[in-house]
DOTORRO-295860 format. One record per residue: y, x, z of N, C-alpha, C in turn; residue in three letters; residue number from 1. Coordinates in pm, whole numbers, always signed. Layout:
N
<fifi <Y; X; Z>; <Y; X; Z>; <Y; X; Z>; ALA; NUM>
...
//
This chain:
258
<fifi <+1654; +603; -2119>; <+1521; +610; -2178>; <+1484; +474; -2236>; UNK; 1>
<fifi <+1414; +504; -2388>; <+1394; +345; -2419>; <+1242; +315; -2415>; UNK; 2>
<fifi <+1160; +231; -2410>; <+1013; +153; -2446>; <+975; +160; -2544>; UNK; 3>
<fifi <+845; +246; -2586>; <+806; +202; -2698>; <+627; +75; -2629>; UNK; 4>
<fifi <+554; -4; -2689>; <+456; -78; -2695>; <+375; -51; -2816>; UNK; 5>
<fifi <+260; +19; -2833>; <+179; +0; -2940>; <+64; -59; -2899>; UNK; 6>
<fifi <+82; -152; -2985>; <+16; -279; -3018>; <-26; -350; -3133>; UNK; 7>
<fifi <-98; -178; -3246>; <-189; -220; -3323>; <-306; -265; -3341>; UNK; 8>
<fifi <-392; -170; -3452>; <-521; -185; -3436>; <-586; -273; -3462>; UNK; 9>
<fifi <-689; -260; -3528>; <-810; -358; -3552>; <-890; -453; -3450>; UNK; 10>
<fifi <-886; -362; -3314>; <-999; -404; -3173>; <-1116; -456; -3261>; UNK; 11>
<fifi <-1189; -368; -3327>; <-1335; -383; -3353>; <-1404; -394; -3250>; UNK; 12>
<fifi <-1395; -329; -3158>; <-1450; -326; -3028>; <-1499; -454; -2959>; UNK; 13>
<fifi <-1405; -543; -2970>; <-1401; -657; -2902>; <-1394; -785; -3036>; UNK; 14>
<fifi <-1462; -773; -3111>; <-1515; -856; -3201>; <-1646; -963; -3129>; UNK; 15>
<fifi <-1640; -1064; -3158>; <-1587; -1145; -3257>; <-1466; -1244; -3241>; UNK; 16>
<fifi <-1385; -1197; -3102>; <-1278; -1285; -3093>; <-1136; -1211; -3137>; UNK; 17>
<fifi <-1126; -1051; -3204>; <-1036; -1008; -3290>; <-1059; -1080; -3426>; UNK; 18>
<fifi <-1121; -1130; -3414>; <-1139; -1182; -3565>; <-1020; -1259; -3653>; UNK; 19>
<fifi <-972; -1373; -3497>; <-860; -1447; -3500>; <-724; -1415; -3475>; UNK; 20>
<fifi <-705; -1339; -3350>; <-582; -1289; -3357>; <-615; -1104; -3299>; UNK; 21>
<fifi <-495; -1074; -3277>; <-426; -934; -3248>; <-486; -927; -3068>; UNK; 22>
<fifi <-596; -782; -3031>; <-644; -796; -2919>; <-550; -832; -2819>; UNK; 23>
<fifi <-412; -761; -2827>; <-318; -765; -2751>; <-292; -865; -2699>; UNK; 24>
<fifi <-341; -995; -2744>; <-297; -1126; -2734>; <-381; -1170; -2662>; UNK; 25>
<fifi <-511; -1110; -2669>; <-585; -1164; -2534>; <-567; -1221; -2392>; UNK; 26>
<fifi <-618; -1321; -2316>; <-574; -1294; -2210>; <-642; -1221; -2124>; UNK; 27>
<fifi <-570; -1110; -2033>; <-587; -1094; -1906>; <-586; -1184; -1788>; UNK; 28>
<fifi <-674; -1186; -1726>; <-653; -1284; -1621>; <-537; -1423; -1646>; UNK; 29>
<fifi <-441; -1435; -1634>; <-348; -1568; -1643>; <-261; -1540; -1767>; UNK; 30>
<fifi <-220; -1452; -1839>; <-146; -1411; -1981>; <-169; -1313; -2035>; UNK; 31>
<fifi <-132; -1326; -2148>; <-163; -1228; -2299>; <-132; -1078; -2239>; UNK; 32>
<fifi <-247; -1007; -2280>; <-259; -845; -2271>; <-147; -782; -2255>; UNK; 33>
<fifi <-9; -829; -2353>; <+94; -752; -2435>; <+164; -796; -2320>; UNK; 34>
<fifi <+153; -885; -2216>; <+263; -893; -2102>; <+261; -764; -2034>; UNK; 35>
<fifi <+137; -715; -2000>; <+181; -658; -1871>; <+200; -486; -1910>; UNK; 36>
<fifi <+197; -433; -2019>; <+296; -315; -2057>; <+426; -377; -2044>; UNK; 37>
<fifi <+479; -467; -2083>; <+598; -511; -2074>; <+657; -514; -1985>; UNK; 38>
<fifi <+603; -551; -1861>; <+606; -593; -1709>; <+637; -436; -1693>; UNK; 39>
<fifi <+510; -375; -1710>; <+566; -263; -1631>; <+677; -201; -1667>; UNK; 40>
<fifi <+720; -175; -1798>; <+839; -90; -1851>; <+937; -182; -1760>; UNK; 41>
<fifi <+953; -307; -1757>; <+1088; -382; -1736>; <+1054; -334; -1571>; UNK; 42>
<fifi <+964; -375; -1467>; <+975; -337; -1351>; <+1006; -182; -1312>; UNK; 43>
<fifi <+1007; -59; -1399>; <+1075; +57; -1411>; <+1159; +88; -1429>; UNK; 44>
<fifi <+1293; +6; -1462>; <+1422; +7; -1506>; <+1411; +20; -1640>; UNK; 45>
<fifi <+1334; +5; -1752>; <+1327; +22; -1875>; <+1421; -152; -1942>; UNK; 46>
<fifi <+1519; -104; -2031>; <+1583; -179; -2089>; <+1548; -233; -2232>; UNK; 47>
<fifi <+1494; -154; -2318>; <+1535; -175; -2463>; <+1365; -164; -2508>; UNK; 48>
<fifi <+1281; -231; -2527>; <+1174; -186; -2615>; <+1156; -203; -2742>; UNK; 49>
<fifi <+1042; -142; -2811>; <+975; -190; -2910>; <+825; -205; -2941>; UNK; 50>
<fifi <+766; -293; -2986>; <+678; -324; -2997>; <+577; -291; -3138>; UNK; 51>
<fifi <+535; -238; -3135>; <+467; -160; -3216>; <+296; -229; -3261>; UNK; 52>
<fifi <+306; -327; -3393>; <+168; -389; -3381>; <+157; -390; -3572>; UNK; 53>
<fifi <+74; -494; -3604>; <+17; -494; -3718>; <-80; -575; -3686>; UNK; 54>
<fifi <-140; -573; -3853>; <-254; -725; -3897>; <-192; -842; -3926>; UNK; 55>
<fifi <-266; -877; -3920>; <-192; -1109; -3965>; <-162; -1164; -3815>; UNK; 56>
<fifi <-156; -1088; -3707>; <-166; -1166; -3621>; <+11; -1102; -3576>; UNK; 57>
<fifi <+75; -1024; -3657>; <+216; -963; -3627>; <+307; -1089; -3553>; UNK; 58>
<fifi <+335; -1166; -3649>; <+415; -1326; -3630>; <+390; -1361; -3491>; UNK; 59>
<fifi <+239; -1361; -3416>; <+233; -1432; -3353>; <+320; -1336; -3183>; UNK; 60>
<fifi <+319; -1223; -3227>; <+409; -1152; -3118>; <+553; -1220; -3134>; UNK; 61>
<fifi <+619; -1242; -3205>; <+736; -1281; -3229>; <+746; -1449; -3131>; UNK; 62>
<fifi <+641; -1542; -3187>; <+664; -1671; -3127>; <+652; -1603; -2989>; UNK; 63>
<fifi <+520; -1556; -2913>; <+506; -1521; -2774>; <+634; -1492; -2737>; UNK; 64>
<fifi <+675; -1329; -2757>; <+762; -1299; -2663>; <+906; -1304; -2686>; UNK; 65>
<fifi <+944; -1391; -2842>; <+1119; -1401; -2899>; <+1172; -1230; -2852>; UNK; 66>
<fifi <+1296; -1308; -2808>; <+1388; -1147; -2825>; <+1405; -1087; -2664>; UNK; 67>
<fifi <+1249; -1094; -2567>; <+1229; -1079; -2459>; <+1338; -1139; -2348>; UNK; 68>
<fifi <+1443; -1168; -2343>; <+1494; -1259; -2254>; <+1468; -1276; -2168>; UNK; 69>
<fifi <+1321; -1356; -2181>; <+1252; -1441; -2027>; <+1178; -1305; -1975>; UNK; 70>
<fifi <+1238; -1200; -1987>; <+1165; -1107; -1934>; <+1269; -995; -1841>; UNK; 71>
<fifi <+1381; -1046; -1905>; <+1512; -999; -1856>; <+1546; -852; -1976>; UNK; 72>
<fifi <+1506; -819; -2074>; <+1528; -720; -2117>; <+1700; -707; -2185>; UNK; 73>
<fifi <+1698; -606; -2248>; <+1865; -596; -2307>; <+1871; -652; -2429>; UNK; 74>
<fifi <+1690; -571; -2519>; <+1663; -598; -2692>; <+1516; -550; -2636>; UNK; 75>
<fifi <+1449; -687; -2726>; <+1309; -583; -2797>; <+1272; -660; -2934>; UNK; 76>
<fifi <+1241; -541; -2969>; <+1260; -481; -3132>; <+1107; -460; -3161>; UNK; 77>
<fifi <+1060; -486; -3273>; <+950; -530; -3350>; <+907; -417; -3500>; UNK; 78>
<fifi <+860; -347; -3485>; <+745; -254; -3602>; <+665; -325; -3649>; UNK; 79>
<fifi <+634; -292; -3777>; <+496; -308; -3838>; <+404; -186; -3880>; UNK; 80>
<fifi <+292; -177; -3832>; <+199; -75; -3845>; <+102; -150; -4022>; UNK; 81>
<fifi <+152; -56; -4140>; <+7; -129; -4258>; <-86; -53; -4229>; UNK; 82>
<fifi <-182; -64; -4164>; <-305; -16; -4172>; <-328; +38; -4029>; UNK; 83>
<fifi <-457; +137; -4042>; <-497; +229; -3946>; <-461; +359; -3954>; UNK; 84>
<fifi <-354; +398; -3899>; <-324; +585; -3918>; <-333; +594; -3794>; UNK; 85>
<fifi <-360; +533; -3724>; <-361; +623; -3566>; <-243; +595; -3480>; UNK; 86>
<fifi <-261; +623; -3398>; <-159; +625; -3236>; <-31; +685; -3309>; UNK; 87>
<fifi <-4; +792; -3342>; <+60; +902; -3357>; <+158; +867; -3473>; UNK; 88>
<fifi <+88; +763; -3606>; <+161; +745; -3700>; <+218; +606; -3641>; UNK; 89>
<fifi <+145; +524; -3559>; <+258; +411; -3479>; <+379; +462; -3445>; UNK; 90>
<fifi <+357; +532; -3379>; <+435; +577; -3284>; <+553; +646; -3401>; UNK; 91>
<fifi <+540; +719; -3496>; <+650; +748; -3592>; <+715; +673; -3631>; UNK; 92>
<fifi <+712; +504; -3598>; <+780; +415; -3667>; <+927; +384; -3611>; UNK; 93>
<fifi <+879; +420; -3438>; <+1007; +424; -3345>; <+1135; +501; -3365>; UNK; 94>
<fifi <+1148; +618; -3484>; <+1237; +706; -3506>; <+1342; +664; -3491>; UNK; 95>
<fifi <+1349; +513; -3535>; <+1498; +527; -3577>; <+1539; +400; -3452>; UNK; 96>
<fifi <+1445; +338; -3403>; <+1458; +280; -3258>; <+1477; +406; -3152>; UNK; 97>
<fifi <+1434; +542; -3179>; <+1486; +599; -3027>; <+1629; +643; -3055>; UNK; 98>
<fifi <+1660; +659; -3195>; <+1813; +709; -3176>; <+1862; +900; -3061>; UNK; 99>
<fifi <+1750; +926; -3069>; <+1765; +1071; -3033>; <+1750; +1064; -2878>; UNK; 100>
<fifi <+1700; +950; -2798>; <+1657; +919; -2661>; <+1583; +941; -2661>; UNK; 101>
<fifi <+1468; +1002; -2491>; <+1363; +1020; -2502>; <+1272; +860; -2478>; UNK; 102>
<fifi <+1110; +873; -2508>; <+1098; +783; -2497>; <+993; +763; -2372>; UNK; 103>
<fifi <+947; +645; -2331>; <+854; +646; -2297>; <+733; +547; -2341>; UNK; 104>
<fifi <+585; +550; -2358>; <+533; +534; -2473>; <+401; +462; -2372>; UNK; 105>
<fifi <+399; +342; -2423>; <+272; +267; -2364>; <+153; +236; -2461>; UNK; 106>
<fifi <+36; +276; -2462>; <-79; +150; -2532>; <-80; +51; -2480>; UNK; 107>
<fifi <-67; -54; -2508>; <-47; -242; -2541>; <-172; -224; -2449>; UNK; 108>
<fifi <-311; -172; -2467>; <-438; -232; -2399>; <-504; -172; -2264>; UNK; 109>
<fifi <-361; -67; -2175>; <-339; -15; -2085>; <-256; -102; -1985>; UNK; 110>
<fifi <-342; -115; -1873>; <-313; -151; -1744>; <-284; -33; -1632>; UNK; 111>
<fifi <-151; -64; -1565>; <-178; +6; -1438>; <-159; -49; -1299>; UNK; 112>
<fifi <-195; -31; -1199>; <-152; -77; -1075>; <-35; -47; -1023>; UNK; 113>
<fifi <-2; +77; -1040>; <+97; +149; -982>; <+234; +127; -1072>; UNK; 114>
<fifi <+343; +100; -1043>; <+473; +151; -1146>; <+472; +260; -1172>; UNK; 115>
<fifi <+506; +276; -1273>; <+523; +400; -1334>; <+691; +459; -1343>; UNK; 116>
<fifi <+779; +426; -1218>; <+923; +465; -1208>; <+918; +561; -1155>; UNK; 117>
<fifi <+802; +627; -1035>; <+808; +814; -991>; <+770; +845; -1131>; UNK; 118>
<fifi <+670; +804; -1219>; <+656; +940; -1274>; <+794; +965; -1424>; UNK; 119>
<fifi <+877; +825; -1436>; <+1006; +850; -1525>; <+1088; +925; -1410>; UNK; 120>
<fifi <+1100; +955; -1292>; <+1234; +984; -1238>; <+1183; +1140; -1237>; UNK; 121>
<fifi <+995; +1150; -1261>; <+970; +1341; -1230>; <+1025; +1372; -1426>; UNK; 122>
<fifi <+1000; +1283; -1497>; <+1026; +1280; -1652>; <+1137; +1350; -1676>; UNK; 123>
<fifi <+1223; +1282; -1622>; <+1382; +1285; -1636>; <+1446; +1413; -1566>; UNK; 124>
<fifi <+1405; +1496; -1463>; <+1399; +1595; -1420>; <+1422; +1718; -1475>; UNK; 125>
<fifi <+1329; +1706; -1634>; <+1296; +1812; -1722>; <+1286; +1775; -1848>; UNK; 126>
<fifi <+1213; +1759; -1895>; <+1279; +1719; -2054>; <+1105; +1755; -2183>; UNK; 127>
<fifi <+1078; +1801; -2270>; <+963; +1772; -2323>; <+897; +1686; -2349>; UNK; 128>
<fifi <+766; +1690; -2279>; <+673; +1596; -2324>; <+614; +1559; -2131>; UNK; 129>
<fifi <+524; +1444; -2119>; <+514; +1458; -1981>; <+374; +1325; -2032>; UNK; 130>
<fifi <+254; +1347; -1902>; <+126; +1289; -1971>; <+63; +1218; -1825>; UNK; 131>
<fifi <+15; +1103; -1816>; <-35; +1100; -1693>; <-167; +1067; -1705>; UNK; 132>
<fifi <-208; +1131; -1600>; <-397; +1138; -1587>; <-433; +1095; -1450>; UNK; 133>
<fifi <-573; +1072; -1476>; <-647; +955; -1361>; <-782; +1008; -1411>; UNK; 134>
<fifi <-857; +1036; -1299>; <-997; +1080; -1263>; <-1067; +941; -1233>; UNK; 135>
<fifi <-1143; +972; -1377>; <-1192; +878; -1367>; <-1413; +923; -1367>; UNK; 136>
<fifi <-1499; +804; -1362>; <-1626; +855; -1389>; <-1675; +879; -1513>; UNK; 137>
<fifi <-1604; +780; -1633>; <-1663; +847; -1762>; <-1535; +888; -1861>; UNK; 138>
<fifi <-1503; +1035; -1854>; <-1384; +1047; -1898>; <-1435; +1064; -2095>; UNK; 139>
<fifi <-1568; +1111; -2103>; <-1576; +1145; -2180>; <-1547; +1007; -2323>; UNK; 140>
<fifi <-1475; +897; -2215>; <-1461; +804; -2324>; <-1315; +833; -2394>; UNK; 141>
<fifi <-1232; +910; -2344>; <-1069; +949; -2331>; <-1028; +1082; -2389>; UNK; 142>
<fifi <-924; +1117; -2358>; <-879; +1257; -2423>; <-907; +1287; -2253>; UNK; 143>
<fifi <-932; +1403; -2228>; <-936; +1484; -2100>; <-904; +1570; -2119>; UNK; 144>
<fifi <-841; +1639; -1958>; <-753; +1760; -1967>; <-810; +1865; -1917>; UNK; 145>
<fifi <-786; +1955; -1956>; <-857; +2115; -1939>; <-730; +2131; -1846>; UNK; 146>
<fifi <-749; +2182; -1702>; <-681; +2269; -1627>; <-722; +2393; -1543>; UNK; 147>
<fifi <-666; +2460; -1588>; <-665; +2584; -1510>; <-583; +2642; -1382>; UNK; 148>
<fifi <-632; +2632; -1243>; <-531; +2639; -1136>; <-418; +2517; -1129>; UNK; 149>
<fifi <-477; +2419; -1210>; <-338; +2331; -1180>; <-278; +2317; -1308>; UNK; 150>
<fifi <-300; +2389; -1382>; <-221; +2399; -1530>; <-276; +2336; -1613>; UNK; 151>
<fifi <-242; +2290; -1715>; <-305; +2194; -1784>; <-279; +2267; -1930>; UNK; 152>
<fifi <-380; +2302; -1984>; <-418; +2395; -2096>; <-441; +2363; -2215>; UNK; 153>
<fifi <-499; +2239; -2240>; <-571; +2145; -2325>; <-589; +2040; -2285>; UNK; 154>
<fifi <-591; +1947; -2402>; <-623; +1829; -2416>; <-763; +1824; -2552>; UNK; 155>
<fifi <-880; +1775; -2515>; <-1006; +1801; -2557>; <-1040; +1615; -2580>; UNK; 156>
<fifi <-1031; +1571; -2689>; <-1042; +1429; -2785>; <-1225; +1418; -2721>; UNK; 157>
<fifi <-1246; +1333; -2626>; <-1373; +1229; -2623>; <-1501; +1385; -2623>; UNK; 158>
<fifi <-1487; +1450; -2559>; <-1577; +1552; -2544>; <-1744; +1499; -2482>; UNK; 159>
<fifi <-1825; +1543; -2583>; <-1972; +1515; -2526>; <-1965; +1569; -2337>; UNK; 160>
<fifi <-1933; +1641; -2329>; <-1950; +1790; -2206>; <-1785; +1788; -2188>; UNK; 161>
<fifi <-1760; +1666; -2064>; <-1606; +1660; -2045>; <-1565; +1796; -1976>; UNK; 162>
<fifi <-1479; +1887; -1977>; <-1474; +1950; -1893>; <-1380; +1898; -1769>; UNK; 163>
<fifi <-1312; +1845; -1720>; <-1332; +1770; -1645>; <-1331; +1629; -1617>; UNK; 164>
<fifi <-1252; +1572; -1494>; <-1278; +1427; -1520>; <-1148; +1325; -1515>; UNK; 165>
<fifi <-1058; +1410; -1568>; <-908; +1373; -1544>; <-914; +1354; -1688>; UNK; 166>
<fifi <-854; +1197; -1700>; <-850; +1115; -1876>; <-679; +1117; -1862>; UNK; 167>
<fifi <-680; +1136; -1996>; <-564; +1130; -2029>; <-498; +957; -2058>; UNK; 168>
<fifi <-432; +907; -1943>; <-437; +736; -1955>; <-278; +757; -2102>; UNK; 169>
<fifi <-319; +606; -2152>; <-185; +550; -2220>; <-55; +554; -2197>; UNK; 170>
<fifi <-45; +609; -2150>; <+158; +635; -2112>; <+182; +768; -2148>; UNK; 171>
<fifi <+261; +780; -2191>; <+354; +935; -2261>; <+458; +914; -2280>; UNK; 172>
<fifi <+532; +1053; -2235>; <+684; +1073; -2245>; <+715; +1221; -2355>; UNK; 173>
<fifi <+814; +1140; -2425>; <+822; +1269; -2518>; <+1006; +1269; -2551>; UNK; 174>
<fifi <+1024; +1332; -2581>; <+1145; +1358; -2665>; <+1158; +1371; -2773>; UNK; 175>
<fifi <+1286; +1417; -2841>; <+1295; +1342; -2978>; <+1209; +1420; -3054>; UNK; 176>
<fifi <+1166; +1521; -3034>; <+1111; +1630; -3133>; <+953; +1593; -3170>; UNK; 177>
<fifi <+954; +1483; -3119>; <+814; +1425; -3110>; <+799; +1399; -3266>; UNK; 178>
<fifi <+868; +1342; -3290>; <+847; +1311; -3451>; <+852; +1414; -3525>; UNK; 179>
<fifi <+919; +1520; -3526>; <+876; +1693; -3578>; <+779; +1684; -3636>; UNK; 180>
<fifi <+694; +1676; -3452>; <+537; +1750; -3462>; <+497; +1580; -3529>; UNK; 181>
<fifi <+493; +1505; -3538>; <+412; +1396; -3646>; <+462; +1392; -3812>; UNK; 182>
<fifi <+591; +1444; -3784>; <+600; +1506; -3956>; <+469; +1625; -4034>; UNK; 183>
<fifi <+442; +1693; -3920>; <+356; +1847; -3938>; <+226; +1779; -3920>; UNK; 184>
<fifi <+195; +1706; -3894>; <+66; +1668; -3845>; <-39; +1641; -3985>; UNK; 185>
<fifi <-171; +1678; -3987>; <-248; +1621; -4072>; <-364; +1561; -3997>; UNK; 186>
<fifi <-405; +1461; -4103>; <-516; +1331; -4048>; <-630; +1419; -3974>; UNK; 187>
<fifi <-662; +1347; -3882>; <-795; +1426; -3842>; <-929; +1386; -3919>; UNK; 188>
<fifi <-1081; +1386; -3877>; <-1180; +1319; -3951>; <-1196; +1219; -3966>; UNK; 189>
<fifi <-1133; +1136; -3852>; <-1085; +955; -3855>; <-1000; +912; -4009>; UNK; 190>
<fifi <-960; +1023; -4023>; <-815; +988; -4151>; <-677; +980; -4045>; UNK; 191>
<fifi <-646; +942; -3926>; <-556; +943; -3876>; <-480; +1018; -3799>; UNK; 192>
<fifi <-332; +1021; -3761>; <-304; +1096; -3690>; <-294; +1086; -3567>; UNK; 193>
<fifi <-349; +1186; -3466>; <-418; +1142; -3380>; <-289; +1204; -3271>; UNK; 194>
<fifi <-299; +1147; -3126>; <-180; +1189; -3041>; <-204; +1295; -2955>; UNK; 195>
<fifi <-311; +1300; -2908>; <-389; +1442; -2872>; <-305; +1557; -2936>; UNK; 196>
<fifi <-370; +1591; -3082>; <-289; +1683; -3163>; <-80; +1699; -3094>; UNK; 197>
<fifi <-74; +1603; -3097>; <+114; +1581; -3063>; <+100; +1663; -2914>; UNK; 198>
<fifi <+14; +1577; -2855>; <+34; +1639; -2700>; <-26; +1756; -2716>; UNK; 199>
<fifi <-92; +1853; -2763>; <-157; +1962; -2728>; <-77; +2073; -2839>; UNK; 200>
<fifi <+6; +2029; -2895>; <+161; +2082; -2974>; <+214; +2125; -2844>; UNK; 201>
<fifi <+301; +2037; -2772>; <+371; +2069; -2643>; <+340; +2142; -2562>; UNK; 202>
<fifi <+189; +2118; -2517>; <+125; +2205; -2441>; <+129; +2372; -2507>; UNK; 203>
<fifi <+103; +2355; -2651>; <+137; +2488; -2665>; <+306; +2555; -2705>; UNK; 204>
<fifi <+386; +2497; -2655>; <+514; +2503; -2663>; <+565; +2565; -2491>; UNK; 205>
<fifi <+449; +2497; -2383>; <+489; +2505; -2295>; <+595; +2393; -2242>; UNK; 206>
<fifi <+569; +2286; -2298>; <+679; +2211; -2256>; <+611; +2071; -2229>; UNK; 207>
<fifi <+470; +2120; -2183>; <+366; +1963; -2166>; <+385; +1967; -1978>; UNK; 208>
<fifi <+404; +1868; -1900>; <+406; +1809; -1773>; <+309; +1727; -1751>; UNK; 209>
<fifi <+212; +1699; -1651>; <+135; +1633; -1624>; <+175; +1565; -1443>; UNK; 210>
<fifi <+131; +1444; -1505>; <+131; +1356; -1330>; <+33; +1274; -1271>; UNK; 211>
<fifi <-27; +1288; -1208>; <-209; +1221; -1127>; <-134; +1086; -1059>; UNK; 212>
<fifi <-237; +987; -1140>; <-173; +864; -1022>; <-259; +844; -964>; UNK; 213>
<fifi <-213; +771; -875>; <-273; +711; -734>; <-354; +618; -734>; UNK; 214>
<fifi <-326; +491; -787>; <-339; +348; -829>; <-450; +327; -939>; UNK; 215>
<fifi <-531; +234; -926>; <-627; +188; -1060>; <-530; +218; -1182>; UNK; 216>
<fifi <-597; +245; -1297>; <-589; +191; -1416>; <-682; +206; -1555>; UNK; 217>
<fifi <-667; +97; -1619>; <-817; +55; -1675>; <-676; +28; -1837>; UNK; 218>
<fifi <-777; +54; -1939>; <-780; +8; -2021>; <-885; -157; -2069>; UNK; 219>
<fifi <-855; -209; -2185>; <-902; -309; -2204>; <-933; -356; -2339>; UNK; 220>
<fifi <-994; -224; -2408>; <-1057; -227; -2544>; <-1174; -264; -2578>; UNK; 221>
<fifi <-1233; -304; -2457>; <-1391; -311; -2487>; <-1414; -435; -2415>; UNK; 222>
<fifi <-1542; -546; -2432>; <-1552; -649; -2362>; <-1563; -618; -2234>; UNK; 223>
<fifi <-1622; -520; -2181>; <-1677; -440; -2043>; <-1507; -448; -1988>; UNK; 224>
<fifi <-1423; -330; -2049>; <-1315; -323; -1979>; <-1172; -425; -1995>; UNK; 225>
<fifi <-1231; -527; -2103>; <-1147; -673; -2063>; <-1144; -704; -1959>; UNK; 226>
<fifi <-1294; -749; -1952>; <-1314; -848; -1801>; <-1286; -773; -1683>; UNK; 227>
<fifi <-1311; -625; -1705>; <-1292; -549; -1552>; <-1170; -569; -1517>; UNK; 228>
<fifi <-1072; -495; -1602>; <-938; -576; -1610>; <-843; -715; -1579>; UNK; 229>
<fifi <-941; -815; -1577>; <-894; -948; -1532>; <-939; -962; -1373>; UNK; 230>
<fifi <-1064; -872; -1372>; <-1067; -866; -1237>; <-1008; -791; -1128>; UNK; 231>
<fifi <-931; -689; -1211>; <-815; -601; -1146>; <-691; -682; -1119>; UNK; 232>
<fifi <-686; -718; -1188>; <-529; -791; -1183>; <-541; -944; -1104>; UNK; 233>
<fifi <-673; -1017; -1107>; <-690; -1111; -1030>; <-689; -1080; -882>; UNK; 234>
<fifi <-759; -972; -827>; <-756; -909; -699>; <-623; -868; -655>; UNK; 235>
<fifi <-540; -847; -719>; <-384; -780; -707>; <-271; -883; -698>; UNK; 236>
<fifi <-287; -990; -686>; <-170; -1097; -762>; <-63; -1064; -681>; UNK; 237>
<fifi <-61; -1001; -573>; <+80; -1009; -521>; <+139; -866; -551>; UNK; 238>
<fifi <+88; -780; -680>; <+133; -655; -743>; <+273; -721; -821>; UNK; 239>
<fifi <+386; -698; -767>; <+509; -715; -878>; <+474; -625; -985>; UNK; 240>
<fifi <+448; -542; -1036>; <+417; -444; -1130>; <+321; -563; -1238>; UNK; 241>
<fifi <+240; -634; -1167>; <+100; -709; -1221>; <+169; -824; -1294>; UNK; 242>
<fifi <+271; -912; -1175>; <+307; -1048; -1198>; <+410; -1042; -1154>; UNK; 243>
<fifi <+494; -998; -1121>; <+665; -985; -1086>; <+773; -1062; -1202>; UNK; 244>
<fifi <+719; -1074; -1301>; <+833; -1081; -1426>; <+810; -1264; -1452>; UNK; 245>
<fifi <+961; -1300; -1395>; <+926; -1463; -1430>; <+977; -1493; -1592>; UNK; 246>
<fifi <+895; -1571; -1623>; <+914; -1646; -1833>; <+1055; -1718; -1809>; UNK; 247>
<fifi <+1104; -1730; -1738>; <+1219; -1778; -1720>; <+1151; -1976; -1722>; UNK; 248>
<fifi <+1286; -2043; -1843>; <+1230; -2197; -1811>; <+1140; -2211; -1835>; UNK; 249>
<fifi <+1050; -2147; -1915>; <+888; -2151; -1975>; <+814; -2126; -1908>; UNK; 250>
<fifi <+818; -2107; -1757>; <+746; -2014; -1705>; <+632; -2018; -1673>; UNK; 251>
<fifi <+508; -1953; -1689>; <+356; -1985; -1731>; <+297; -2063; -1592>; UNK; 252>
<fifi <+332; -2009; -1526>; <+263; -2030; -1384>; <+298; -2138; -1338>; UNK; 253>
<fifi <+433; -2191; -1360>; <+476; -2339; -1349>; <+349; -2419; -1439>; UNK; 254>
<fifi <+380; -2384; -1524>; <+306; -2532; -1678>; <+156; -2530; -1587>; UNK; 255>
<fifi <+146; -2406; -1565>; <-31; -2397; -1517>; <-87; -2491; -1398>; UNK; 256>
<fifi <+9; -2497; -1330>; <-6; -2617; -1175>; <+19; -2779; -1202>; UNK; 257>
<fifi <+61; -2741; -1344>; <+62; -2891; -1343>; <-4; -2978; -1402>; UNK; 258>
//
């Protein structure tokens, strides 16, 4: 299984310090946003990523993380997103990075506590598409899932009247056919193509899997859920998932003590 990282986007949200660079680059607590998707894929046995970004601030992923190394990876490999099409048209750029592997698929501005290696080893089991959700209090900021007895029926885009309170977090597993359904896809009212649509394809294929985690996880698109975020990961420091991955001779936490 290979990594994908998307790590576009404007982050209007968090203006006026997108202004300068790529949100991703932010820091979380002690390093840039874009570490700790990274962290987690590499602490999962994930080998090969790609990084999936855009804007003027592209270059500056390249100086940060070179050809991942200090991270222990095999390759990671670099997209350019022109514009805003959405999650879904990022994510089409990976085609010819998955090479007919399935993938597994992070947002750049998604944190988790937990590894995410049970829910690749329930992935790998079966084959499709596979989605993980977390009950959270305001789902209606997220895609949320409609289940029935356990079944998961729908996926319902930022609903006034959530029906329930299980958000659909940033991680997805799909297979190759994923790009199919983003060939078929048309823009929604955003203009973009949206990933909802992809996942609620599968679901009606019958071939959508869902997995509830255990563990916090917060996104970090908004100034609110930056800082909450630094305060997640500050409370956690002895999470290998969080901070496990040494920069090798560069290594941040060294330069920082001294």
């Amino acid at each position: 299984m290979k990594g994908v990282i998307l790590a576009g986007g404007l982050g209007t949200r968090l203006l006026p310090m997108t202004r300068v660079t790529n949100k991703h680059l932010l820091p979380v607590y002690d390093r840039p946003m874009i570490c700790y998707p990274i962290q987690q894929l590499v602490t999962s046995g994930i080998e090969d990523i790609l990084v999936v970004t855009g804007g003027d601030s592209a270059g500056d992923f390249l100086k940060l993380l070179g050809n991942g190394e200090a991270f222990g990876l095999k390759s990671l490999s670099y997209a350019y997103q022109d514009g805003e099409g959405g999650i879904a048209q990022a994510l089409s750029l990976a085609r010819d990075f998955s090479a007919g592997e399935p993938l597994v698929v992070l947002l750049g501005d998604n944190i988790f506590q937990d590894s995410i290696s049970e829910a690749i080893e329930l992935y790998s089991q079966g084959g499709g598409a596979m989605i993980l959700l977390k009950e959270v209090d305001d789902p209606e900021r997220f895609g949320v899932a409609v289940l029935e007895s356990g079944r998961l029926v729908e996926i319902v885009e930022k609903p006034e009247t959530p029906p329930s309170r299980f958000a659909v977090t940033g991680c997805y597993f799909f297979d190759f056919r994923v790009f199919e359904i983003i060939d078929g896809l048309e823009p929604s009212s955003r203009g973009e193509l949206e990933i909802t649509d992809v996942n609620n394809r599968y679901i009606e294929w019958g071939e959508m899997r869902h997995h509830v985690l255990n563990g916090w996880w917060t996104d970090a698109g908004t100034i609110e859920s930056l800082f909450r975020a630094s305060e997640l990961v500050g409370e956690d420091r002895d999470n290998p998932v969080l901070n496990g991955i040494s920069m090798g001779p560069a290594d941040w936490s060294r330069h920082a003590s001294e």
